[in-house]
C-alpha positions in Angstrom: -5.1 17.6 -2.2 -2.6 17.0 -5.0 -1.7 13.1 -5.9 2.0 12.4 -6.2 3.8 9.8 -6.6 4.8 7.5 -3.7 8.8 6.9 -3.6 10.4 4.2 -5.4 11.5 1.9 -5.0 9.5 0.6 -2.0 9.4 -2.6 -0.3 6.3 -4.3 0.3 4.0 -6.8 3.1 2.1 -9.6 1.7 -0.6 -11.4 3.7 -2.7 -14.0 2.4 -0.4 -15.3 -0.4 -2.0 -18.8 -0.3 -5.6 -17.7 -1.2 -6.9 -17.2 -4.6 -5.6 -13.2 -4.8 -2.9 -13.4 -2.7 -1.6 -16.4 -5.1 -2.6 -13.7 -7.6 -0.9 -10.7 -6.3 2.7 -12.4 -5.4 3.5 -12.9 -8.7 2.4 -9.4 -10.0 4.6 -7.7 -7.1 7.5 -9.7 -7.6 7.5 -8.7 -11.4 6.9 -5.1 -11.0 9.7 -2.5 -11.3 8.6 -0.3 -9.1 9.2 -3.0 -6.3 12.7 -4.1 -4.6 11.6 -6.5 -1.7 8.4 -8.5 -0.9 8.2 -9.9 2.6 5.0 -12.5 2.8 3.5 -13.7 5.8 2.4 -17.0 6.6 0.9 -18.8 8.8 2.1 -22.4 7.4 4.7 -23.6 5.5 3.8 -22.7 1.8 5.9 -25.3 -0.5 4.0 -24.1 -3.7 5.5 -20.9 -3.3 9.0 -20.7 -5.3 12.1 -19.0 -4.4 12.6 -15.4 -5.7 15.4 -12.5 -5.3 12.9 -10.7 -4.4 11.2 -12.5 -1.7 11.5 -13.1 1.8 9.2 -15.6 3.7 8.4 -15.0 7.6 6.3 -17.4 9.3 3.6 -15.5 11.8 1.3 -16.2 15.0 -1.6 -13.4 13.5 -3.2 -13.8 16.4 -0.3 -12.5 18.5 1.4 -10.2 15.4 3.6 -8.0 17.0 6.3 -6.8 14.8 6.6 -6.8 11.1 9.5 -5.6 8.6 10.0 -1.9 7.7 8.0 -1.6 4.5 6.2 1.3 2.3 2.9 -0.9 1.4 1.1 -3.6 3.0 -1.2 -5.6 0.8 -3.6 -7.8 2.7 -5.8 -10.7 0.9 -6.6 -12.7 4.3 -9.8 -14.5 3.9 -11.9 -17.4 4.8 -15.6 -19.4 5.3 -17.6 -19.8 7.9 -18.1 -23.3 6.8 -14.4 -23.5 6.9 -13.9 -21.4 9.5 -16.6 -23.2 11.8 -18.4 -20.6 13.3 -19.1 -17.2 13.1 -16.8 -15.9 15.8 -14.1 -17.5 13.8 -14.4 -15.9 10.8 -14.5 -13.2 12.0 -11.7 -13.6 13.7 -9.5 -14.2 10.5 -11.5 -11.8 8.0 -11.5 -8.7 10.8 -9.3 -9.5 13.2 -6.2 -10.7 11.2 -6.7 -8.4 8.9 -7.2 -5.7 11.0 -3.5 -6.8 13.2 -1.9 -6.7 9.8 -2.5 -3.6 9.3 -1.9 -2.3 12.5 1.7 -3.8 12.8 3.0 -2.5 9.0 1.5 1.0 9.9 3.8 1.2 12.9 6.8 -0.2 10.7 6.0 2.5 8.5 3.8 1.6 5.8 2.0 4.2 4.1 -0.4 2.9 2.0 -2.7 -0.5 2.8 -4.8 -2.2 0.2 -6.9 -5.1 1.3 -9.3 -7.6 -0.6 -13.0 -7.1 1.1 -16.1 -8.0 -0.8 -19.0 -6.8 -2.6 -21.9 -5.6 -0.5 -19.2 -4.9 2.7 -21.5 -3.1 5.2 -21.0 -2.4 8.9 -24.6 -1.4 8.6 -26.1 -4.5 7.1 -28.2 -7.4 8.2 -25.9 -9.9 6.7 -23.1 -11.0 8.5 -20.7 -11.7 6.2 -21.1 -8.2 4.8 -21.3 -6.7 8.0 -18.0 -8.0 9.2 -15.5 -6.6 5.7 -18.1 -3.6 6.7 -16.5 -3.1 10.3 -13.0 -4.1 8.8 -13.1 -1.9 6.0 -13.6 0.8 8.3 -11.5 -0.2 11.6 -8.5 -0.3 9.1 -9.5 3.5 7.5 -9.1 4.5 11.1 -5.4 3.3 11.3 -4.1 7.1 9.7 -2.9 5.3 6.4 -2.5 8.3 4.1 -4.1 5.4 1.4 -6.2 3.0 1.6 -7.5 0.9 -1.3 -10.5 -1.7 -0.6 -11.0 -4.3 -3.1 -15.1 -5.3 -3.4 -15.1 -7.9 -5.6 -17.7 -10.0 -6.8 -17.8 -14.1 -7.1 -14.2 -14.8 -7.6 -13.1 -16.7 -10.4 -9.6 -19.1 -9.8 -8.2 -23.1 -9.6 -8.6 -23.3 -5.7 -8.1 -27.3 -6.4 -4.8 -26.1 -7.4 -4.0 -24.6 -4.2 -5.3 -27.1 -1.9 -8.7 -25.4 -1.2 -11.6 -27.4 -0.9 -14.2 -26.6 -3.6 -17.2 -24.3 -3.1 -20.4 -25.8 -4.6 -21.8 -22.6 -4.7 -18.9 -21.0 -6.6 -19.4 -23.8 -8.9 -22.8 -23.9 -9.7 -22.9 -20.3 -10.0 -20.4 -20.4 -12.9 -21.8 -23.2 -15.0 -25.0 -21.4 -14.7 -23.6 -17.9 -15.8 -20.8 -19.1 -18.1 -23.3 -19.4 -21.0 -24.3 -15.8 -20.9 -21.5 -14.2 -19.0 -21.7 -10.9 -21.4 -25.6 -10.7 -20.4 -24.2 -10.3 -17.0 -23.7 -6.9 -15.7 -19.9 -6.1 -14.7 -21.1 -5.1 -11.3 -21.5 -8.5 -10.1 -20.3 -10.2 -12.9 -17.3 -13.3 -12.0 -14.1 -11.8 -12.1 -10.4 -13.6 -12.2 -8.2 -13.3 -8.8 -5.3 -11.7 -11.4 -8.0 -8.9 -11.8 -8.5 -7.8 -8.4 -4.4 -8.7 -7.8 -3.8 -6.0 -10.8 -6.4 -3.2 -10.0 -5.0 -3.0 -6.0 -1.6 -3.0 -7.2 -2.4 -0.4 -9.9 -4.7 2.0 -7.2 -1.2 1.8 -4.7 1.2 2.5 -7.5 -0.9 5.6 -7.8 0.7 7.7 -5.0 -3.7 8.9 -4.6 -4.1 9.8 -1.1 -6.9 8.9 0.7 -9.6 6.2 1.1 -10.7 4.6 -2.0 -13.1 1.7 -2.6 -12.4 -0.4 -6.0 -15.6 -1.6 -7.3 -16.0 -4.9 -9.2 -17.0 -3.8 -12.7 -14.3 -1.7 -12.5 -11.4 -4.3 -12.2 -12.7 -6.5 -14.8 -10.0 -6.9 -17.5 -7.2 -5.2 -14.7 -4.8 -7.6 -15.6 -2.7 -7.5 -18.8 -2.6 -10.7 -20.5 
């Protein structure tokens, strides 16, 4: 099948824009030419987000999301712990099942392409949980009849969560001080990479008008975003 190039301009769902790539990807979307409206969904009040021509803010239930605005692409960056989610069955619930709604609703307002943030090792197949649920979202969402799909599967993410209210993960943090003296030792497969990365290389894949469903691996977003 031939690639060509989505219309433009389109208007575009954001879900997720207070986690580390969503914080990533609003700016990127709201700055790109090819994009006339960004509608974000939240679950909260957001104060750190600013005001924008571009931008319109709708608060959401995404456990009862029925109805979404007309748009052409739905980005979705939803994402949390089970430490802070407190058990398994909630993760999943906001890492499969939110995701998973989100999708659901902008494909029946019209969306055409969907790219979503999963993870490295996502696995429906596998013994871990973690990568067994993005596993079982990654391909619950493929089923939706998107004619694209992109699926971010990023390493160890790199980003200030301090900054947006996140508590710390001592993991995250000892993994990085650890690394950080040999970073270019590390292979770019599971090497850290920067939120503004990931946010540039799904943009980049959905500007791309590529049908089909598509899997972005880490070592191939390192260095996505233009400086």
């Amino acid at each position: 099948m031939t690639a060509r190039p989505a219309a433009l301009p389109r208007a575009v769902l954001l879900a997720g824009a207070t986690g580390l790539v969503g914080r990533a990807l609003l700016p990127q979307l709201l700055n790109h030419p090819s994009v006339s409206r960004v509608h974000v969904l939240l679950r909260r009040a957001a104060p750190g987000i600013e005001s924008h021509p571009k931008l319109e803010l709708h608060n959401v239930d995404f456990a009862h999301l029925n109805r979404v605005p007309k748009v052409d692409d739905v980005y979705v960056a939803l994402g949390t712990t089970i430490k802070v989610a407190g058990s398994q069955e909630a993760f999943r619930q906001v890492d499969h099942d939110y995701v998973l709604a989100t999708a659901r609703a902008a494909r029946e307002a019209g969306a055409r392409r969907v790219a979503i943030v999963s993870a490295l090792g996502a696995d429906r197949g596998s013994r871990v949980f973690y990568n067994r649920v993005k596993g079982d979202m990654e391909a619950d969402v493929a089923a939706l009849g998107f004619e694209q799909v992109n699926f971010a599967q990023p390493s160890l993410l790199m980003g200030d969560r301090a900054s947006l209210g996140q508590p710390e993960r001592a993991g995250e943090l000892w993994t990085m001080r650890l690394l950080r003296p040999m970073m270019g030792l590390v292979p770019r497969g599971v090497r850290p990479i920067d939120a503004r990365d990931v946010a540039a290389a799904l943009i980049s894949a959905t500007m791309s008008g590529k049908p089909g469903v598509h899997h972005l691996p880490s070592a191939r977003m390192q260095g996505a975003y233009q400086r």
